[in-house]
N, C-alpha and C positions, 0 to 999 in steps of 0.2 A: 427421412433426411439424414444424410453422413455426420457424425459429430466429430471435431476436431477431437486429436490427443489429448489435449490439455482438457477440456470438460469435465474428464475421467477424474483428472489430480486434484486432491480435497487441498492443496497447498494453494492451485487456480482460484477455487470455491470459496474459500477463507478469504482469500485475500482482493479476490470479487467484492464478497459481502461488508470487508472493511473499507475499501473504496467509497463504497456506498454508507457505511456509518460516519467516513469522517467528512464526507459530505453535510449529511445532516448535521453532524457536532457541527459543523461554521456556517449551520441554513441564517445565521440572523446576524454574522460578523459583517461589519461594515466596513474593515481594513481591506479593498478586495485584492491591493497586490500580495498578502499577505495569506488571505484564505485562497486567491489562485494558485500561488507556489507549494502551500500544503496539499489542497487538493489534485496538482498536477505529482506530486511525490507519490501519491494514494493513487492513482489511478497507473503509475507507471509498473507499480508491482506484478498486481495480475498481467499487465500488457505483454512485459519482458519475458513472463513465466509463458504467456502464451506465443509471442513470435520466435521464442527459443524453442520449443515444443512441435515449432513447424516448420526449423531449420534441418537440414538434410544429415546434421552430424550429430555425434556429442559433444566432438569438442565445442561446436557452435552453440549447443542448448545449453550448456556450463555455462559458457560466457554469459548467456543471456540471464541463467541464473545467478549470477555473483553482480547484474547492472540492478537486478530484482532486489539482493541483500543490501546492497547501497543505498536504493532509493529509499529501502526499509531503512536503514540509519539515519535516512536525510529525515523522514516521518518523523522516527521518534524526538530528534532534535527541534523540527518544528515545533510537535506538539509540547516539548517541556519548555519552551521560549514563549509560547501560546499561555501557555499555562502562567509562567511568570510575567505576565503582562497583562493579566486578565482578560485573554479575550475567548476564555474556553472553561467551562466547570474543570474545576481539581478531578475532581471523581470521577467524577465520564472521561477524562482524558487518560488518566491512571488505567482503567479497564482497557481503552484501546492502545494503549501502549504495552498492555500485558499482551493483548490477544497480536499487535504488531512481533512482539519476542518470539513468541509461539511460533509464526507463520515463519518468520526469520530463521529459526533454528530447523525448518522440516527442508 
């Protein structure tokens, strides 16, 4: 079976597998307009990364990667608003906010 472009990039990969932790970080939040809106920020990352990836230009896969660094700023903001409202561990959120940097900055 053919693998998309994107499969390849460890930035897709990362920010796949963060989708999926900041998932679980809010498995037990009961705020759900609040764990939807994080969660939808988390999942838009890899999405952008990947429908920019399957657009026919550059200039089009740029764009899709700069809707990708935003959504990553909308993240991080979530998560330190989470944070100061207690509806997320300090520590576990601190981690994905590093590894959000990371995947932000590739």
């Amino acid at each position: 079976m053919r693998k998309y472009a994107f499969e390849h990039l460890d930035v897709w990969r990362r920010s796949s597998r963060l989708a999926c932790d900041v998932y679980l970080l809010f498995n037990g939040c009961r705020d759900y307009g609040f764990k939807d809106q994080v969660t939808r920020s988390a999942v838009s990352i890899p999405s952008n990364i990947a429908e920019g990836e399957e657009r026919s230009s550059f200039k089009e896969s740029a764009r899709f990667l700069y809707y990708s660094k935003g959504s990553a700023g909308e993240l991080v903001t979530q998560l330190y608003i989470a944070i100061e409202i207690g509806l997320i561990d300090r520590e576990k959120a601190l981690i994905v906010i590093d590894e959000i940097k990371q995947i932000s900055a590739m």
